[in-house]
Every structure is written in C-alpha cells, then in structure tokens.
N, C-alpha and C positions, 0 to 999 in steps of 0.2 A: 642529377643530370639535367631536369630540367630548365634549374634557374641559371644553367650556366650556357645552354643548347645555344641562343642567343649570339654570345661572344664568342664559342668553336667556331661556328658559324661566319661570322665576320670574317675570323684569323685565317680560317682555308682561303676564302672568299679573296684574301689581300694575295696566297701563296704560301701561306705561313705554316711550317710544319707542328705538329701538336701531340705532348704527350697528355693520357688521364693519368692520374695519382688516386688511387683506392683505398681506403680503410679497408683492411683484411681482417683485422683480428683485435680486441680489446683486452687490454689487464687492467684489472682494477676500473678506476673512474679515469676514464679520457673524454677531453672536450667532447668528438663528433663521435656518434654511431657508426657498427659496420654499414660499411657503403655507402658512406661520406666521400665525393669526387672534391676532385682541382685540376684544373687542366691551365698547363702550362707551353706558352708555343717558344719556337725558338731563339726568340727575345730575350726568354727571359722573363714575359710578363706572367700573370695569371690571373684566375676565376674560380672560385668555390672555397673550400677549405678544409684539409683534415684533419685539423687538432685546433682550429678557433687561434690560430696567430703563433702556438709553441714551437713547431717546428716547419714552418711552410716555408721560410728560407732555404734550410738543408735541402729539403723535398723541390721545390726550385732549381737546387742547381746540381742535385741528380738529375731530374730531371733533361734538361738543356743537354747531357753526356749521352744519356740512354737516345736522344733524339741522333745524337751524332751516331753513334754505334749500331743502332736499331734492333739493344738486345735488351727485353724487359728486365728490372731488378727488382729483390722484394726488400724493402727497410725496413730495421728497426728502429725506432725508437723510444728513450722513456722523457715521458714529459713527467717533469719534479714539481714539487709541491708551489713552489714557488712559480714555474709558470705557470702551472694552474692555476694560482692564485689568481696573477695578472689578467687572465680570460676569465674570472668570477665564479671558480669551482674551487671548491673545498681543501681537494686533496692530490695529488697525482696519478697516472697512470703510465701504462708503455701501452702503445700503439703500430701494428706493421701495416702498412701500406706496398701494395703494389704498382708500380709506372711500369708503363707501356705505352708503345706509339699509338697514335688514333690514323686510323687509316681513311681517305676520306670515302670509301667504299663503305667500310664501316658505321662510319660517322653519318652517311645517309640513310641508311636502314636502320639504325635507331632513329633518326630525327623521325621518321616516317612512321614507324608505331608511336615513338611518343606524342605526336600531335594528330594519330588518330586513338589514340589514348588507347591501344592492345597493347594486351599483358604477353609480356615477354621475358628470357631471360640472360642473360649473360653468361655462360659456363668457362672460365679460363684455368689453365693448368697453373698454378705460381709455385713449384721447386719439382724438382725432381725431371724424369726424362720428358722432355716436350713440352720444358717450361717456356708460357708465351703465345702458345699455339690454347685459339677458344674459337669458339660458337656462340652461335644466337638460337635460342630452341623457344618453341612454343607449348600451350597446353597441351594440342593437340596431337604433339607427337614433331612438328616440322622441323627443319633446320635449316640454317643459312652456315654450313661449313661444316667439317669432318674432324674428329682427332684421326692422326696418323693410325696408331694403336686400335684398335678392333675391339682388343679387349676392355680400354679402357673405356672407349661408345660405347659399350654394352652394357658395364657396371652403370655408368652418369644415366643410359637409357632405361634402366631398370629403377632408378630413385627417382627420377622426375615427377609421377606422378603426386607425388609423398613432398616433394620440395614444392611446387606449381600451389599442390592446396596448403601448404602454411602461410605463403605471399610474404616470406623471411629472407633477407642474405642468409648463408649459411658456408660455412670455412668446415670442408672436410679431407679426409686420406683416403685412397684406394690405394691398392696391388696392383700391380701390371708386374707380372713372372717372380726376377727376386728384387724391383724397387718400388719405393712407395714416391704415388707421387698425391701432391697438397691440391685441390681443386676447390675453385669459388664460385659458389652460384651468386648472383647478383642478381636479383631480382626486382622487373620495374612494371608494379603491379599498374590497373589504370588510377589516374586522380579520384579519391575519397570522397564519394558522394553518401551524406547521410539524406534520408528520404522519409521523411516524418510524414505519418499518416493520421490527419485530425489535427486542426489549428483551434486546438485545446492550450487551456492554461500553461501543462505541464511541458506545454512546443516551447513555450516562450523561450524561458529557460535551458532547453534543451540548445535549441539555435546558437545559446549564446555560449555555450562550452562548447560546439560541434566547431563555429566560428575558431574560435580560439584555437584548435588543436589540428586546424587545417582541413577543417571538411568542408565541399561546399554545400550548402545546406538550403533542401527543398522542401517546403510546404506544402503536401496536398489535399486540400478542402473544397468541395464543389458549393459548403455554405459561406453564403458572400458575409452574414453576419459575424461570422468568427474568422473567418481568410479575406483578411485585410491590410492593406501597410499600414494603418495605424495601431496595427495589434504586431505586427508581425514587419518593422521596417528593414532590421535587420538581418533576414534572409535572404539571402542568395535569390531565391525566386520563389515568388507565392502563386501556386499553380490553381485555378479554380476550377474543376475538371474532377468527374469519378475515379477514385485510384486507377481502374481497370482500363478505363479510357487511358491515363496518362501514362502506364504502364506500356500497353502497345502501341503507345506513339512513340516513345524514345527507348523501353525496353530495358533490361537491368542487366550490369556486368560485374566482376569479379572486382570492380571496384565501389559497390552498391552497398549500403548498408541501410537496411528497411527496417523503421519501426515503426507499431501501429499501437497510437495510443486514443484513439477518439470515442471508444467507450460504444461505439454505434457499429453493430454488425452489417449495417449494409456499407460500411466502409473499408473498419476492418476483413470480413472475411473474404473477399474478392481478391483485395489487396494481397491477405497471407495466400491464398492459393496462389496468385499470378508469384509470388516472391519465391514458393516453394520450389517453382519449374524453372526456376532462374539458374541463374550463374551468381546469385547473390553471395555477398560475402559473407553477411550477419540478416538475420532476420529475427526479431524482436516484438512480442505481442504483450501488453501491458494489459492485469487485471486479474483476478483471482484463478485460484485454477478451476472453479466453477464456468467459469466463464469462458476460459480457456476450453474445458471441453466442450460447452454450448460452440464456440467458436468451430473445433475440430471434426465435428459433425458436419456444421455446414459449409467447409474445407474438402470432406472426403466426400459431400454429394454432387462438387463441383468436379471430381474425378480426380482427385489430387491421393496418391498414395500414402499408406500410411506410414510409410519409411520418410518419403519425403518431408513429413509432417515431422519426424522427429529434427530437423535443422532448426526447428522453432525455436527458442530462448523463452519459455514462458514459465513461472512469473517472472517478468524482465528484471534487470539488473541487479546488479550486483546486492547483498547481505548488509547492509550497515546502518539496519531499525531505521530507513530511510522515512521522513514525517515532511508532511509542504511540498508545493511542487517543484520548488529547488533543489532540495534532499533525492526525492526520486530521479529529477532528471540526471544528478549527479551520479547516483546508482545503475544508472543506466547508459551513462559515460564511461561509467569504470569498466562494464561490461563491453562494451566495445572496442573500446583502444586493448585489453585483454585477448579479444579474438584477434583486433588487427594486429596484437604482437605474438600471436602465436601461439597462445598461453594459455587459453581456453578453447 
C-alpha cells in the first residue's frame, strides 16, 4: 500500500473514484504474495500489482464495474504456466483477489498510520453474510468501525491478539449462527528497521542483506574508530551514540529488529535489556551461550524479568555450520526474515 499511497492520493485529489484489488489467497506458486494491492480509479488506470502483469487486465475491468455498482467482488484466477513464465517464475499458480471501493474517509486513516508508521490492521468480511463490510483495528484493542453482527466482533475480537503478534495477512472462516463467513486480516506492520548493535566486522555484511531484503538498516557504535562511513557507507544511518542513549531517543516498535553483536557488554547488555521492554519484533544477541548467560546476569540486574529475557534469540541465527562473517551474518538473516514471516 505504501508504494502506491502516492498515486490514491493524486486520483481522489483530481475526484477520481478508486477501487484496491487484494491478494486474498495463493495456490501453488503465484507471482505476488498475500496482500499484494492495485488500486485502480475509474479510468481505468492503475498502481501496484497482483500477479506481476498475468491478470491485471481482467482485475482492471472488474474493477471499473464494482466502482459503478459499489458491491465488492472476490476473483478467481489461475495464472498458467506460461504466464508465469512471462513474469520470470517457473511454474503457475491460482490467485483470488479481493476489489472493493476505497472510500476517501478510508483512504485517510490509513494514509495517516502509514506515514506515522503505526501498526494497524485491515479486518474485511470477503463471502458470505456482510460481504464488504471491514474495520481498522489496532494492537491495543481500538477500532475505526463495527461488523453489523455482534457475534462475528466478538469471534475477530478474541483472535486479534494471536494475529497483531505474527505481523501475517491471514485468509480465515468463522460461524455466524448457520453461515460461515471468509474474513481477511491485512496486516500493515511499521517499516523494517534492523538495528545492529557494534560496528563489528560481522555489521558489514549484515547491512548488506538487511539492504537487500528491505530493511532499513541502523548502526549503533558510540566508537568512532569502528562507526564510520568508510567502514560502514552503506547503512541507512551510522549512529555514534550508547545503545541506551539511542534507544530513548527514538525508542523501538513492532517494526524493530535488534541485534547485538559487538562482543562488549557494556554495549551489548544495556542494549538487550532496553530491547527486552520493547515492542520489538526480533531481538538477537550473538556469542556462546557462555557469554550469553554472563550477558543474562547483567540483563536481570538492570531489572529486566526473566520471562522477558526468554524473547532473546541467543546463539543467534539460524544452524547452517556458519564459518566467516559472511556465513554468520547470513545465519542470522535467515533467522530474521523466519520470525518476520511468522515461522519462527
């Protein structure tokens, strides 16, 4: 949603009415992931994509109907081997997508967490009674709108908490009396910040697959000899500043991924207690587990519980007889994008 926020934007802006197009559901291998947006105005034009070019025609000009009619529909599709091909995959898939109109009430309260980067989510009904009809709900319990059904806010209010912490779309069924209706969370966690602690060798590297995979990616070393742009050019930002200092200056959210590799407890363990008390997504401490408990000690004297303590990831990443500090950064990659998909 958000590389498309941009051009919604404009299209209201001229009058122009606007439906989103959603990945709801994947078979097999399809171009785009659940919760792949397109938003298409009553032109006819569009923005984003949900199959990488195989069906965004069709989707188009339902699309343009559904804006006339103002009744959401849910498609099928199977993209064949051969479109897939064309868009540089392998093999085919089927894909359904959900359209529905974008209301510009809507449309502003998203734009509004997303550029204050709060985790929020999307809950719409897509078949059965009260298809059509969603909310915007928060961690915290909040809502921006009602299902009609009582019973069915009550079942969606009793999973939230379970759905908020995987930070997944997820395509489920509930009961309401004798029908079942299909309900989609959408979930638009904040922008992926990885947050490396010790502008150590093993950052280098690190940086350079966090880069790659869409993180933006912070160094923080209060030594000016190793936290420097010519060791460290391509990071996002090289902070020189005590973890704990930089920590309650900007603070850490549910889109934070903290790992401390600097080998020095006075930077490490400061760092892991303030990450403990967080809202962190992944917290990651690299080093034997010797060291790890040396570390845990001076974690729980800073008053940090020892529950809390179990969120740690320690020894950090992933199993694959990692050697060089390419090998570990790369294990400690895999462990990451694992948590942010849910899986670990």
């Amino acid at each position: 949603m958000r590389e498309i926020l941009e051009t919604i934007e404009s299209w209201i802006n001229e009058g122009k009415q606007v439906a989103i197009a959603t990945v709801v559901n994947v078979y097999g291998s399809a171009p785009r992931q659940l919760g792949a947006k397109m938003a298409v105005n009553q032109d006819g034009l569009m923005a984003g994509s949900v199959s990488g070019g195989c069906v965004e025609g069709a989707v188009v000009a339902e699309a343009t109907k559904i804006l006339k009619t103002k009744e959401p529909g849910l498609l099928h599709y199977g993209v064949t081997n051969e479109q897939a091909f064309s868009v540089g995959l392998a093999c085919g898939g089927i894909i359904e997508v959900f359209v529905e109109p974008l209301s510009n009430e809507e449309f502003d309260r998203m734009k509004t967490d997303l550029l204050q980067d709060n985790m929020f989510a999307k809950i719409s009904l897509i078949s059965g009674d009260g298809c059509g009809e969603k909310i915007l709900v928060y961690p915290d319990g909040k809502h921006f709108g009602q299902f009609q059904s009582k019973n069915v806010q009550e079942k969606i209010d009793n999973r939230l908490a379970a759905l908020f912490d995987k930070q997944i779309n997820q395509r489920f069924m509930i009961k309401d009396q004798e029908s079942e209706i299909e309900v989609f969370f959408d979930i638009y966690p904040p922008l992926p910040r990885m947050i490396i602690i010790g502008a150590v060798h093993i950052a280098i590297p690190l940086v350079t697959y966090a880069n790659s995979l869409g993180f933006h990616t912070i160094v923080v070393d209060p030594r000016r000899a190793f936290s420097n742009r010519e060791r460290f050019p391509h990071a996002d930002e090289l902070v020189q500043e005590w973890p704990e200092e930089y920590f309650q200056r900007v603070g850490l959210n549910e889109g934070s991924y903290v790992v401390t590799v600097s080998h020095d407890e006075k930077l490490d363990v400061p760092a892991l207690a303030f990450a403990c008390s967080s809202k962190a997504r992944y917290i990651g401490a690299l080093g034997s587990k010797k060291t790890f408990e040396n570390n845990k000690q001076g974690i729980l004297q800073l008053g940090v519980p020892e529950t809390a303590i179990e969120r740690i990831y320690s020894p950090i990443g992933i199993k694959i007889g990692a050697h060089g500090a390419e090998e570990i950064a790369l294990s400690i990659m895999a462990e990451v994008i694992a948590v942010r998909n849910g899986i670990n």
